[in-house]
DOFITI-272928 format. One record per atom (N, C-alpha, C, O): residue in one letter; x, y, z; residue number from 0; atom name. Coordinates in Angstrom, 3 decimals, m for minus. Layout:
BEGIN
<pt "A", <X, Y, Z>, NUM, "CA"> ...
REM end
This chain:
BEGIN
<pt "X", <m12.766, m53.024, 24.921>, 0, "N"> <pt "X", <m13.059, m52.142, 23.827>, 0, "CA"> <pt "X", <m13.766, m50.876, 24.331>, 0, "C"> <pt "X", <m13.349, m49.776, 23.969>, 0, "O"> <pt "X", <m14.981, m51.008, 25.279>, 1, "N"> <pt "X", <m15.051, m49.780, 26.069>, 1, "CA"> <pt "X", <m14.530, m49.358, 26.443>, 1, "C"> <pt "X", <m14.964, m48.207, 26.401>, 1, "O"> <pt "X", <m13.171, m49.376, 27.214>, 2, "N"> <pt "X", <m12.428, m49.085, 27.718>, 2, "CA"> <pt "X", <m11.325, m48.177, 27.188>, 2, "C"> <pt "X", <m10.939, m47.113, 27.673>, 2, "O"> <pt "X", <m10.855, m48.861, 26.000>, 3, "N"> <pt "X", <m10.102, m48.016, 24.715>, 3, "CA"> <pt "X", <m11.582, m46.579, 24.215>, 3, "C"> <pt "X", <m11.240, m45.421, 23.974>, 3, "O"> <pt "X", <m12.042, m46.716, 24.199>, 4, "N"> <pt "X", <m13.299, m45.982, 23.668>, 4, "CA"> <pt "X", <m13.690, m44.566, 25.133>, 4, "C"> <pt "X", <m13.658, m43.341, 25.020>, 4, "O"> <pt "X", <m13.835, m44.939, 25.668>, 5, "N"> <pt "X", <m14.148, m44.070, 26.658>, 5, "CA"> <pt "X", <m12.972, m42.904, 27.101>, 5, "C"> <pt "X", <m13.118, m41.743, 27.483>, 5, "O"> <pt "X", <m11.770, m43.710, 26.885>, 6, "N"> <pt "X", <m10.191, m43.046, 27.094>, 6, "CA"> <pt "X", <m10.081, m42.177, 25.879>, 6, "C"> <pt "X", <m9.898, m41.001, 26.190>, 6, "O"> <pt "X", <m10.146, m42.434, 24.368>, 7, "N"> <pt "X", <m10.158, m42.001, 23.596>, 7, "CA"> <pt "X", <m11.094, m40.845, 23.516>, 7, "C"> <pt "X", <m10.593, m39.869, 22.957>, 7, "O"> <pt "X", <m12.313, m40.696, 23.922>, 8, "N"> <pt "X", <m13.351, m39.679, 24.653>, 8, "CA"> <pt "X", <m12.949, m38.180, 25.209>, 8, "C"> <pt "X", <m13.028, m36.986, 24.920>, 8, "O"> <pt "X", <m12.379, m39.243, 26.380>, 9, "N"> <pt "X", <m11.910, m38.456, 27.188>, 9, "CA"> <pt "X", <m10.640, m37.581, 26.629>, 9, "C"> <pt "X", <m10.732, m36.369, 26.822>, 9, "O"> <pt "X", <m9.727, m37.950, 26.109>, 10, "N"> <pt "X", <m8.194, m37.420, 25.544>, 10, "CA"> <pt "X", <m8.783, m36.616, 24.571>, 10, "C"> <pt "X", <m8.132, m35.572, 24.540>, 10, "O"> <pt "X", <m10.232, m36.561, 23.277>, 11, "N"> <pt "X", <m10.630, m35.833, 22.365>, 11, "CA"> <pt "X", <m11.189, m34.652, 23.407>, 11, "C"> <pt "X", <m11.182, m33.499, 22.974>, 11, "O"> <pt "X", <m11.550, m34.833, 24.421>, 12, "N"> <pt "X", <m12.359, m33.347, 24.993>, 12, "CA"> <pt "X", <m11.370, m33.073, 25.364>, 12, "C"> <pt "X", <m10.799, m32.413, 24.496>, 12, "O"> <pt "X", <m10.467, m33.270, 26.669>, 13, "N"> <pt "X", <m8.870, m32.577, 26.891>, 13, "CA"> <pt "X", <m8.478, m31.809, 25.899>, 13, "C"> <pt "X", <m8.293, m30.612, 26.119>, 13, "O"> <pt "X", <m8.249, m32.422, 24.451>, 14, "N"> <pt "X", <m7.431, m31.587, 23.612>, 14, "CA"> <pt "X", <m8.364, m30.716, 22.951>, 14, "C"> <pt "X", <m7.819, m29.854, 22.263>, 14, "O"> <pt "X", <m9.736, m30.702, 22.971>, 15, "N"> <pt "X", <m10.620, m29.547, 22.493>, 15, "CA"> <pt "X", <m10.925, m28.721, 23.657>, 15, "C"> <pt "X", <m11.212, m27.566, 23.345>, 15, "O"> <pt "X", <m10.944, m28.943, 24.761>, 16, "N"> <pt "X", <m10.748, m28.131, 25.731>, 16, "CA"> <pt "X", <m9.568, m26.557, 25.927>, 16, "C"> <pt "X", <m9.627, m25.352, 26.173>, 16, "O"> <pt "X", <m8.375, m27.875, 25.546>, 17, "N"> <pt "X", <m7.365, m26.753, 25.658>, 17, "CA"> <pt "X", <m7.375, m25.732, 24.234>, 17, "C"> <pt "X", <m6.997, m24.561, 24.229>, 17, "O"> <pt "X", <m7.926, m26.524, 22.999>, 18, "N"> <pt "X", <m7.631, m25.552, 22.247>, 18, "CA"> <pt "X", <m8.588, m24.437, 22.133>, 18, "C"> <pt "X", <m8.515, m23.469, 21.376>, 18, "O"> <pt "X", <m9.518, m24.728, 23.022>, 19, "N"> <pt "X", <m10.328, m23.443, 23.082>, 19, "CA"> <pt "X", <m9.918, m22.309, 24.367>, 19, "C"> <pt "X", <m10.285, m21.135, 24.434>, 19, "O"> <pt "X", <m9.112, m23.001, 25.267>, 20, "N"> <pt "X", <m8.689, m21.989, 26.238>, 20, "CA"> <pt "X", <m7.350, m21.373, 25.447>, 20, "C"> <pt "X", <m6.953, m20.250, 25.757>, 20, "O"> <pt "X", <m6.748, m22.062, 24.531>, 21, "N"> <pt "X", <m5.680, m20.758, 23.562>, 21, "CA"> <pt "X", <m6.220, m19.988, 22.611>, 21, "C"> <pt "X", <m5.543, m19.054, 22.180>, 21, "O"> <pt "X", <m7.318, m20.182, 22.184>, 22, "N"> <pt "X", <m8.286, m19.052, 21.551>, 22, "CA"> <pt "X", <m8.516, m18.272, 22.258>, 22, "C"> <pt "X", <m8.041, m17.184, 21.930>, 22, "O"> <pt "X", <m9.226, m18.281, 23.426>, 23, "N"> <pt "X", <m9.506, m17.468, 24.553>, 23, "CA"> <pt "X", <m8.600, m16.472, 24.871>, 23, "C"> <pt "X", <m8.766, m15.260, 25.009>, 23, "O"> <pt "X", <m7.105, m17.532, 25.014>, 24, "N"> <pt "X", <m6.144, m16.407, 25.858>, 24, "CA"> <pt "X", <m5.829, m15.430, 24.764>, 24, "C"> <pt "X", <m5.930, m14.203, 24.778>, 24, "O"> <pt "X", <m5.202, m16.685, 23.282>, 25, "N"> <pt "X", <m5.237, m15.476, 22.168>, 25, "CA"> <pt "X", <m6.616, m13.787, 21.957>, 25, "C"> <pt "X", <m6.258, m12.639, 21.693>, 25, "O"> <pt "X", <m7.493, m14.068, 22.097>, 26, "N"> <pt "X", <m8.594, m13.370, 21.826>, 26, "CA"> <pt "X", <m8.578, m12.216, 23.051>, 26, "C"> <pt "X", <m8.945, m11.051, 22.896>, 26, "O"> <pt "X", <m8.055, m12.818, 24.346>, 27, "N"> <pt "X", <m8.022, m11.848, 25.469>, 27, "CA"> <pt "X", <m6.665, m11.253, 25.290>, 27, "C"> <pt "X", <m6.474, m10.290, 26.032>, 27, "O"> <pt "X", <m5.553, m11.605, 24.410>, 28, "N"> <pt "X", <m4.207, m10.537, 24.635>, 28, "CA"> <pt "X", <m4.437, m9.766, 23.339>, 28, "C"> <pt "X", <m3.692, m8.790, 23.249>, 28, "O"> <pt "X", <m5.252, m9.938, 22.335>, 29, "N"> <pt "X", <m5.696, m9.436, 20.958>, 29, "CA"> <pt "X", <m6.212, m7.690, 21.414>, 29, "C"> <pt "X", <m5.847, m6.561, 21.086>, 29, "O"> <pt "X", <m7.400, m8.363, 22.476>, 30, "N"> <pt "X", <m8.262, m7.134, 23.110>, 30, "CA"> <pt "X", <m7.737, m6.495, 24.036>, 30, "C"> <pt "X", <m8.447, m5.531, 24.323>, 30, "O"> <pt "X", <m6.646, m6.576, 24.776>, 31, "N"> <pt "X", <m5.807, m5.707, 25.637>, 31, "CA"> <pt "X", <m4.718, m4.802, 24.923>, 31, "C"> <pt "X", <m4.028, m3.892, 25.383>, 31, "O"> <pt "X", <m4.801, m5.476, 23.348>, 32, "N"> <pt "X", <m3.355, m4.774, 22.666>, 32, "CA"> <pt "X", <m1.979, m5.518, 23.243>, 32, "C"> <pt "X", <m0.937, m4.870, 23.343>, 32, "O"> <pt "X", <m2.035, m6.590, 23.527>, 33, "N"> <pt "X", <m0.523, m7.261, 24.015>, 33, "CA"> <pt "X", <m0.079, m8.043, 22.936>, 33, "C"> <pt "X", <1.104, m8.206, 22.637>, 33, "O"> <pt "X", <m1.362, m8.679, 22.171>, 34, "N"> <pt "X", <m1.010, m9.354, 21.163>, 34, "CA"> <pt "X", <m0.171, m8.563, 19.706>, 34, "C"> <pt "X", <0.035, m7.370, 19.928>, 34, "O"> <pt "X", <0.175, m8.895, 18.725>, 35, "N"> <pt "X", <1.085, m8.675, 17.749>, 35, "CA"> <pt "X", <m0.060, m7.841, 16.506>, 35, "C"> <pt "X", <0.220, m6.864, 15.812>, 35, "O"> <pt "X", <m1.257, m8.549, 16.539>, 36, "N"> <pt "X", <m2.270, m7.836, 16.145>, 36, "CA"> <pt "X", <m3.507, m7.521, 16.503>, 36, "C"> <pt "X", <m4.108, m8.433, 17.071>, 36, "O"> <pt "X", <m4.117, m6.467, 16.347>, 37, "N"> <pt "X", <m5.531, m5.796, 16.698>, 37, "CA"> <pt "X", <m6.614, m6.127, 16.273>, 37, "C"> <pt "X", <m6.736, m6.616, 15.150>, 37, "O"> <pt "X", <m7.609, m5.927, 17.077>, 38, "N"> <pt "X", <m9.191, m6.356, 16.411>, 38, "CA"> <pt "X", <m9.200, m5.657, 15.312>, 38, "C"> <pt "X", <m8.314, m4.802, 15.300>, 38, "O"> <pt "X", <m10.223, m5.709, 13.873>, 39, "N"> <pt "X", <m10.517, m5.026, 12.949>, 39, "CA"> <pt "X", <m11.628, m4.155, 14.018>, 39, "C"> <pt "X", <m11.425, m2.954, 13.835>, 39, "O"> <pt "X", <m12.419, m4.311, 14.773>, 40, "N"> <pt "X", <m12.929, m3.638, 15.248>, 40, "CA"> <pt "X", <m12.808, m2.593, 15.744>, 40, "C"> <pt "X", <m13.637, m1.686, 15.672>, 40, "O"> <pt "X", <m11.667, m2.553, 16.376>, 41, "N"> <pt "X", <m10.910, m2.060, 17.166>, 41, "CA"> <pt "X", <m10.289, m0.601, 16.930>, 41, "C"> <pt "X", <m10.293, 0.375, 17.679>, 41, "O"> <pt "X", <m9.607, m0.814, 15.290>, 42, "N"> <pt "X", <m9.092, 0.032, 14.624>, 42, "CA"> <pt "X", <m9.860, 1.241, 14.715>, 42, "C"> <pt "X", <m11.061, 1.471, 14.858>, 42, "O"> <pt "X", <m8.514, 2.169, 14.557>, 43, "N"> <pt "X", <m9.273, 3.408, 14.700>, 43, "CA"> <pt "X", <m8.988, 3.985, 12.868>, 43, "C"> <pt "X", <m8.419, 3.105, 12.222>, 43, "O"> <pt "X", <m9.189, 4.801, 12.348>, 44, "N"> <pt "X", <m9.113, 5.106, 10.671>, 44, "CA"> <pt "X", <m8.086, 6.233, 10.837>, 44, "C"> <pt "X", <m8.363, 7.026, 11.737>, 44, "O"> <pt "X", <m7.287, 6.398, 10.353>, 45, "N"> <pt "X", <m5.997, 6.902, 9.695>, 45, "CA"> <pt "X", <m5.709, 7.889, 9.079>, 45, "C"> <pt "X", <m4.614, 7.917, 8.518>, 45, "O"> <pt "X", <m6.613, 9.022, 8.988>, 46, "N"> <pt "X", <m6.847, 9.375, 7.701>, 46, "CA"> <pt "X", <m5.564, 10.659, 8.041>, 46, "C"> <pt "X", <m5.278, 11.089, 9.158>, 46, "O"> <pt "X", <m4.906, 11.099, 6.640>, 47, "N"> <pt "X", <m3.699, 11.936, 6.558>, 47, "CA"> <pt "X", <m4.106, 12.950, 5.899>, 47, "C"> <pt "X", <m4.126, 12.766, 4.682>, 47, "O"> <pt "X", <m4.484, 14.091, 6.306>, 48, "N"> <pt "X", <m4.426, 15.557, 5.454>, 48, "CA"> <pt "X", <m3.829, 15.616, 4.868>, 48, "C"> <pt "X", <m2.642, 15.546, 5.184>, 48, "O"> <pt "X", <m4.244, 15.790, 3.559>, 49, "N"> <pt "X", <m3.906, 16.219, 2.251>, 49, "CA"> <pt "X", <m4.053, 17.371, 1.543>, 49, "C"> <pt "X", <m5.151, 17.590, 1.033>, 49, "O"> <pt "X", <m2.976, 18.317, 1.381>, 50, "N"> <pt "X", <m3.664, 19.486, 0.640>, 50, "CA"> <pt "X", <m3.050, 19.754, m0.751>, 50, "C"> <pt "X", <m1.871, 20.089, m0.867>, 50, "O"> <pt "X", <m3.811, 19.610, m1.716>, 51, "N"> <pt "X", <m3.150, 20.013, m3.095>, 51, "CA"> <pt "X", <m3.545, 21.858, m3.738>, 51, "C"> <pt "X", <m4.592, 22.469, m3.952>, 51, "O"> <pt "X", <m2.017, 22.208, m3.856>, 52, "N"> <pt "X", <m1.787, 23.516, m4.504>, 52, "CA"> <pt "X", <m2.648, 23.437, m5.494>, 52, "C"> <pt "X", <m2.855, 22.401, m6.126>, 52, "O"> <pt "X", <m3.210, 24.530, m5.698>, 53, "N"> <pt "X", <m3.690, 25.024, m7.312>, 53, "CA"> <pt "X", <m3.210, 24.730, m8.291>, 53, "C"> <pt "X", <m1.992, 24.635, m8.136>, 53, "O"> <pt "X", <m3.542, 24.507, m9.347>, 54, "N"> <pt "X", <m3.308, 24.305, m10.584>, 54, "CA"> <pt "X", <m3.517, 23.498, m11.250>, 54, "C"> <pt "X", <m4.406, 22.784, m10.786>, 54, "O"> <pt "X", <m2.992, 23.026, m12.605>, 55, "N"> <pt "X", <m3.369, 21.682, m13.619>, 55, "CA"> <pt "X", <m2.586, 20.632, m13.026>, 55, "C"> <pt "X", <m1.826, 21.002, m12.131>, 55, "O"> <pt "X", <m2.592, 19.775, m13.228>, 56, "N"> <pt "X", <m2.276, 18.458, m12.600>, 56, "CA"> <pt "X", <m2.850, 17.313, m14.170>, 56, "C"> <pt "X", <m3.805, 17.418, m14.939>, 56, "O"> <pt "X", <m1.510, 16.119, m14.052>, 57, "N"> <pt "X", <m2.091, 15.169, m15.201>, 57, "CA"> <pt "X", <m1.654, 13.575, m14.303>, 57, "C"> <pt "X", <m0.575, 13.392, m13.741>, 57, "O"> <pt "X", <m2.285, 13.017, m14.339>, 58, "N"> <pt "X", <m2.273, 11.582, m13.782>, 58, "CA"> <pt "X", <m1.088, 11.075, m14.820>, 58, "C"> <pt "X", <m0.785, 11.761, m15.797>, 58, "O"> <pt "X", <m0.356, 9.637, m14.483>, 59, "N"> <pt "X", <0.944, 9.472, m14.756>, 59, "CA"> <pt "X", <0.516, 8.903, m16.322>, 59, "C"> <pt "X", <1.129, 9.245, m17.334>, 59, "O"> <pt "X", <m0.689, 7.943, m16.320>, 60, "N"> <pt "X", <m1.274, 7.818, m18.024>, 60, "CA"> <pt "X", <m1.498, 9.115, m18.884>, 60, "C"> <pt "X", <m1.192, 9.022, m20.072>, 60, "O"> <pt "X", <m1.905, 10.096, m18.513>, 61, "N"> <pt "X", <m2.136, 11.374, m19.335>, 61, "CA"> <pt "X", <m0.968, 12.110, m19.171>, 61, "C"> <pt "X", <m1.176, 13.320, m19.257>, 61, "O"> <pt "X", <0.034, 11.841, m18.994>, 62, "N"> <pt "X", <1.658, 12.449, m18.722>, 62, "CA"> <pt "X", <2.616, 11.367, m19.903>, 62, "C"> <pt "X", <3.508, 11.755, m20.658>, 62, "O"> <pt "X", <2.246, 10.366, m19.796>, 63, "N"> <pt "X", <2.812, 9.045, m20.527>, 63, "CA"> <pt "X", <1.953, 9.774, m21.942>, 63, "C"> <pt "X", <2.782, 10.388, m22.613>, 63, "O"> <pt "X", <0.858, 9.843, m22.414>, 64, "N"> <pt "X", <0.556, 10.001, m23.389>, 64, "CA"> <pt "X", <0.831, 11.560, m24.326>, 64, "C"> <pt "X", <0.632, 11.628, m25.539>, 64, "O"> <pt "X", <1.335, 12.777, m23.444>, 65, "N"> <pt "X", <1.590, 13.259, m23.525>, 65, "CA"> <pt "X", <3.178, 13.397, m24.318>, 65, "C"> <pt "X", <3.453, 14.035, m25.335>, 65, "O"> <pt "X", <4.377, 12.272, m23.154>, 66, "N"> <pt "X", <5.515, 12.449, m23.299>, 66, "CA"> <pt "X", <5.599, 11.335, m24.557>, 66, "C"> <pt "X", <6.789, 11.305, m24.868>, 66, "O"> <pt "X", <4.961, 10.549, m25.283>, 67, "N"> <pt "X", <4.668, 9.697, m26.326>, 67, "CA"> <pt "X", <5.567, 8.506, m25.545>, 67, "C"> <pt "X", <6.392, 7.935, m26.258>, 67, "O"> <pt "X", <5.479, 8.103, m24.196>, 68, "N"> <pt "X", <6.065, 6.800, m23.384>, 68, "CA"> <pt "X", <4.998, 6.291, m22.762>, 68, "C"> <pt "X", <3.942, 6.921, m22.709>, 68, "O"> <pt "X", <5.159, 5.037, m22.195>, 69, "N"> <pt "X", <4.502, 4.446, m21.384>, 69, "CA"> <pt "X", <4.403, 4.971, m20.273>, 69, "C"> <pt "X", <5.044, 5.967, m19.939>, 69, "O"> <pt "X", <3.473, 4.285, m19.454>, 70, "N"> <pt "X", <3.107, 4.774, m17.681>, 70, "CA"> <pt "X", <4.429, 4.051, m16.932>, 70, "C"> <pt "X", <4.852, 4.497, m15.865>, 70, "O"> <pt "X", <5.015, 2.934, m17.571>, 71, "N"> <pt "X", <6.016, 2.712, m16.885>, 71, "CA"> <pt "X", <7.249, 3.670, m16.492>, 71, "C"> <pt "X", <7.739, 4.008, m15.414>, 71, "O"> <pt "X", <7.617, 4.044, m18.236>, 72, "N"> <pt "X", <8.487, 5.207, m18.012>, 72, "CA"> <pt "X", <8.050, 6.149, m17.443>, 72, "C"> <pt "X", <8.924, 6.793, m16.863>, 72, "O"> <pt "X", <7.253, 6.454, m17.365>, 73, "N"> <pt "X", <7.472, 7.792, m15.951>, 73, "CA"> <pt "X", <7.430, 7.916, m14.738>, 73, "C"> <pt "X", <7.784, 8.883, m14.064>, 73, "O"> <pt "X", <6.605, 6.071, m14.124>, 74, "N"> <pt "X", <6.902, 5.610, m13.143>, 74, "CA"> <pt "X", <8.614, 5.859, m12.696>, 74, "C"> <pt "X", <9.019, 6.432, m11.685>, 74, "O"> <pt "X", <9.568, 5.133, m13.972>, 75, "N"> <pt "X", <10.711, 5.220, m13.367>, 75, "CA"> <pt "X", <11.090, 6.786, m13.455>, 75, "C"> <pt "X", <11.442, 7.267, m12.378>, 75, "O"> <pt "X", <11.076, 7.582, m14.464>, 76, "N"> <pt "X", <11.855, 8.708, m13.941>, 76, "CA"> <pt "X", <11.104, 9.499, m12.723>, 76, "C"> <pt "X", <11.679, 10.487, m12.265>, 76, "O"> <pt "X", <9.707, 9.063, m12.119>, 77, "N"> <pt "X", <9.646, 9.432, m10.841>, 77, "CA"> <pt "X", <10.626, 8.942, m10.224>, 77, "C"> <pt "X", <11.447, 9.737, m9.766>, 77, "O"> <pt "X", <10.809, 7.652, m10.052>, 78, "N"> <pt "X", <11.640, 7.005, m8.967>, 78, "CA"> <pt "X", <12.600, 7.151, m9.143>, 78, "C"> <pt "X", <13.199, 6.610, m8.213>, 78, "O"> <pt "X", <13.741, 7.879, m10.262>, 79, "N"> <pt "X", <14.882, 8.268, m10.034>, 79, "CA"> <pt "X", <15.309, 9.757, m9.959>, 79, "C"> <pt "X", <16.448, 10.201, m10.096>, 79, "O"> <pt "X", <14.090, 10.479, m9.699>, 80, "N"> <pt "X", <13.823, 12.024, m9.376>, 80, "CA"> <pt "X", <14.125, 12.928, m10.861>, 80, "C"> <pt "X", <14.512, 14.092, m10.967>, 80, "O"> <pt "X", <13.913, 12.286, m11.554>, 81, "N"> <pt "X", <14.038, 13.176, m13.304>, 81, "CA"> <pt "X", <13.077, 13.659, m13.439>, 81, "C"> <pt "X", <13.079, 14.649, m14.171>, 81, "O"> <pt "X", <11.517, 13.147, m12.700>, 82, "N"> <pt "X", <10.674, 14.004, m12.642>, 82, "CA"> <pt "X", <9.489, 14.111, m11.368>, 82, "C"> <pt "X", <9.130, 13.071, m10.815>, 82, "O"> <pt "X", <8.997, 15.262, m11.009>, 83, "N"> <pt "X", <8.419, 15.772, m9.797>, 83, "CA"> <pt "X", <7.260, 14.786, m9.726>, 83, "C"> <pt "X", <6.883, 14.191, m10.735>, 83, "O"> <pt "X", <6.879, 14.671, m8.919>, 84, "N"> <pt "X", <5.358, 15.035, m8.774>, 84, "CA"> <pt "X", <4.565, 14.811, m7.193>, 84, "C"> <pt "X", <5.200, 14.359, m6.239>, 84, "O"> <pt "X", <3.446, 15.107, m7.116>, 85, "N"> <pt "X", <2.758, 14.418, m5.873>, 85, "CA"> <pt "X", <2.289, 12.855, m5.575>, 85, "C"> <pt "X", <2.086, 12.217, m6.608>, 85, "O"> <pt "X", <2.162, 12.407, m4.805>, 86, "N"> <pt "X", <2.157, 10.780, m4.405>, 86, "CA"> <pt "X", <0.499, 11.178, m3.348>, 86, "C"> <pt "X", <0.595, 11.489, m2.161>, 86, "O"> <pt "X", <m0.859, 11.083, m4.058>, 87, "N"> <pt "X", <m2.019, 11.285, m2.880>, 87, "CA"> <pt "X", <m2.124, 9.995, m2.297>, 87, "C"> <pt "X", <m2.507, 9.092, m3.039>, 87, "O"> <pt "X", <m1.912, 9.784, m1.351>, 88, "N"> <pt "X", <m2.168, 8.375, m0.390>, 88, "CA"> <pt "X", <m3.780, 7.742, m0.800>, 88, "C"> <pt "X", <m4.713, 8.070, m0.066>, 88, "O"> <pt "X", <m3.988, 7.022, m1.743>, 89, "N"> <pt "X", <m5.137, 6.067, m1.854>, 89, "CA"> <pt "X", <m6.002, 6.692, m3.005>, 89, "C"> <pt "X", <m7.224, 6.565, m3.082>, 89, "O"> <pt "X", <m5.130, 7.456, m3.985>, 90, "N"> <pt "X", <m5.779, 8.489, m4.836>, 90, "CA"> <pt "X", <m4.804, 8.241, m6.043>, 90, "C"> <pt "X", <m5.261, 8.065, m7.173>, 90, "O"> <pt "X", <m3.537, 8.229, m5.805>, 91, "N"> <pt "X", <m2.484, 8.009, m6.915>, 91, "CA"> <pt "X", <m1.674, 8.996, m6.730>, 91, "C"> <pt "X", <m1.523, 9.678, m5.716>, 91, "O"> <pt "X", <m0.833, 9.099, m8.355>, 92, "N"> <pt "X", <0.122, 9.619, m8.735>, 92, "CA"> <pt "X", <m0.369, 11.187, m9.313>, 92, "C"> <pt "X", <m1.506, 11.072, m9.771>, 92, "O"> <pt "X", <0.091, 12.482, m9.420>, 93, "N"> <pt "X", <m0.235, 13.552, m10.156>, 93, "CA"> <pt "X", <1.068, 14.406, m10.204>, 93, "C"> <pt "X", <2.033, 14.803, m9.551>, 93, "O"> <pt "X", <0.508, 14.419, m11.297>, 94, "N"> <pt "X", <1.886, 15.389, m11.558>, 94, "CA"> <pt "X", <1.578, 16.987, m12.141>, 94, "C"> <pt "X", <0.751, 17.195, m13.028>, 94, "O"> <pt "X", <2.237, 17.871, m11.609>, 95, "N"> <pt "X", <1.893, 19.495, m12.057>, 95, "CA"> <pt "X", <1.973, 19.512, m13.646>, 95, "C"> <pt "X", <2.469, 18.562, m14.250>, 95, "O"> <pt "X", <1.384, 20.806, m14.400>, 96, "N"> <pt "X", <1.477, 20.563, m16.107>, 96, "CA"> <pt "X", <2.780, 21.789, m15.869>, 96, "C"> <pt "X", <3.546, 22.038, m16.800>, 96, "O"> <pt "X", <2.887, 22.384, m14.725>, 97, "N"> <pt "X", <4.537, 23.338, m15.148>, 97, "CA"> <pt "X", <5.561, 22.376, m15.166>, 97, "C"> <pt "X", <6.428, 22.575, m16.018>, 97, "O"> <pt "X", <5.736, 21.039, m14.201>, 98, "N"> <pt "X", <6.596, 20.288, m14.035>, 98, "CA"> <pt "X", <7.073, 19.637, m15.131>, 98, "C"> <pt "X", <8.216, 19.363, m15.497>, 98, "O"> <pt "X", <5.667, 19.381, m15.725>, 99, "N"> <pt "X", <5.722, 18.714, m16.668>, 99, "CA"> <pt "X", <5.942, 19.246, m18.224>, 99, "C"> <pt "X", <6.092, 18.509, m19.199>, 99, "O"> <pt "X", <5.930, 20.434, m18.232>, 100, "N"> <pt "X", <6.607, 21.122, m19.313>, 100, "CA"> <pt "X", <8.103, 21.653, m18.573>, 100, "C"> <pt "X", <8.997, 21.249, m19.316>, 100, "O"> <pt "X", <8.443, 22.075, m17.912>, 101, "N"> <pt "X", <9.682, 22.034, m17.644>, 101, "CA"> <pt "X", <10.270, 20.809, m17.784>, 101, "C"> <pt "X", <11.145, 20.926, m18.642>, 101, "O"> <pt "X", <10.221, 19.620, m17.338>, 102, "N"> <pt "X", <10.634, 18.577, m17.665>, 102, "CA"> <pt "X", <10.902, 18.175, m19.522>, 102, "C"> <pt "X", <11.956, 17.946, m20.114>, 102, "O"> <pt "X", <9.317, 18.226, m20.092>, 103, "N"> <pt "X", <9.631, 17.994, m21.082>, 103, "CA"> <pt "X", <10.472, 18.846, m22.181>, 103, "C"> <pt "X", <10.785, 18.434, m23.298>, 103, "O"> <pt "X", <10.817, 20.310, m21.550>, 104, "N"> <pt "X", <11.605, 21.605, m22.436>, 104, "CA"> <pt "X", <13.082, 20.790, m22.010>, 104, "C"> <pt "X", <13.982, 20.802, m22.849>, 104, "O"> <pt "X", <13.263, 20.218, m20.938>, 105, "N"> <pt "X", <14.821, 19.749, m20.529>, 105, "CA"> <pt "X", <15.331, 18.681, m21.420>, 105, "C"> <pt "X", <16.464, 18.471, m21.852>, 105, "O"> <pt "X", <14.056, 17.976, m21.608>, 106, "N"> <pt "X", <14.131, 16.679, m22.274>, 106, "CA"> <pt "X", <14.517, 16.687, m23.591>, 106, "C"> <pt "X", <15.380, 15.949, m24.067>, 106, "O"> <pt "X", <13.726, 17.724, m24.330>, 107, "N"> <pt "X", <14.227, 18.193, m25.777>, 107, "CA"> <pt "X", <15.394, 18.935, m26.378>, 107, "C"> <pt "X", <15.914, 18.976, m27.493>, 107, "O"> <pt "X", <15.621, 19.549, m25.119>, 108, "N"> <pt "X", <16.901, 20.553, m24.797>, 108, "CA"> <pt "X", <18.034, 19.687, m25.487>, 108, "C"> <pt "X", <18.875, 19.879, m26.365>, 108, "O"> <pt "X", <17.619, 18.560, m24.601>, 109, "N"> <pt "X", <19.002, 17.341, m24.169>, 109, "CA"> <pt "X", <19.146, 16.451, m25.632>, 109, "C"> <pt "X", <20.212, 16.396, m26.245>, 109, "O"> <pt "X", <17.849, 15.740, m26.101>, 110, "N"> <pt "X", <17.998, 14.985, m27.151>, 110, "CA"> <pt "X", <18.495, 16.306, m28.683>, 110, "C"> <pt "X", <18.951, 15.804, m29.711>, 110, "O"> <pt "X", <18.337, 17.750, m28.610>, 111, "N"> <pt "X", <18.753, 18.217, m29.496>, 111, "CA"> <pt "X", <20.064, 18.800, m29.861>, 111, "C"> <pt "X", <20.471, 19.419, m30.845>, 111, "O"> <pt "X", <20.653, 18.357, m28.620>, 112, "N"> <pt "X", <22.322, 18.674, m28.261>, 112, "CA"> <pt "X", <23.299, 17.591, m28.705>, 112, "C"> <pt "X", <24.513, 17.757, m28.822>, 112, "O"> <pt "X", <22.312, 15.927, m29.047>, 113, "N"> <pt "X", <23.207, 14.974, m29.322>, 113, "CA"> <pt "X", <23.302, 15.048, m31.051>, 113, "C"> <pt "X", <22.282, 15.270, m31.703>, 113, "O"> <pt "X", <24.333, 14.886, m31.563>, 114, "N"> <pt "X", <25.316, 14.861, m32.777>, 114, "CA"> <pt "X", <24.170, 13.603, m33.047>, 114, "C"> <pt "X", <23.622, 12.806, m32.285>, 114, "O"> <pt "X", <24.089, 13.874, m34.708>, 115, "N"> <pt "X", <23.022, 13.146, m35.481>, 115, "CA"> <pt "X", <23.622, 12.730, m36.715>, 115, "C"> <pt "X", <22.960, 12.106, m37.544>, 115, "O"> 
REM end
C-alpha cells in the first residue's frame, strides 16, 4: 500500500511539474510575440485621428426622431448608403443636419410622386 502511494506521489508531481513548464513555455512565446496572443501589458494604445468638419451634426436617435422612425431605420438606410454619415471609432454614429435635410427633401420628393 506504500508502495501504490508513494508511485501515485510521484506520477502527481511529474504531471504538475510538466504543467507548469507549458505555462512557462506558453508565457515565454506570449513575451517574445511568437505566441498567437500578447500580454495586456504589453499593448501599445491605438489611438486613430479623428477630425470632424464644422457644422451641426445629430446622433442616429435625434435623426430617428426627427425622420418620425426608429434608430433602427436609419441604422439600415446607413447600411444601404440612402443615407451619409460619419462612423467616430468609440464615440458613435453622426450624421451632418445638410445630409440630413437633403436626405429628408429626397424622401418627401419621392413619397409625393406616388399616386394616392
Amino acid at each position: 500500500m506504500k508502495r501504490i502511494s508513494v508511485y501515485d506521489k510521484e506520477y502527481a508531481k511529474q504531471a504538475l511539474n510538466k504543467v507548469y513548464r507549458l505555462i512557462a513555455d506558453y508565457g515565454r512565446k506570449v513575451r517574445e510575440r511568437k505566441g498567437t496572443r500578447e500580454l495586456i501589458e504589453n499593448r501599445e494604445t491605438k489611438v486613430i485621428p479623428t477630425s470632424i468638419p464644422r457644422g451641426n451634426y445629430f446622433t442616429v436617435y435625434q435623426a430617428a426622431q426627427i425622420c418620425n422612425v426608429t434608430s433602427k431605420q436609419i441604422r439600415t438606410w446607413l447600411r444601404k448608403g440612402i443615407l451619409e454619415a460619419l462612423d467616430l471609432p468609440g464615440l458613435g454614429i453622426i450624421i451632418e443636419a445638410g445630409k440630413l435635410n437633403d436626405f429628408l427633401g429626397r424622401r418627401n420628393s419621392e413619397t409625393n410622386l406616388l399616386p394616392r
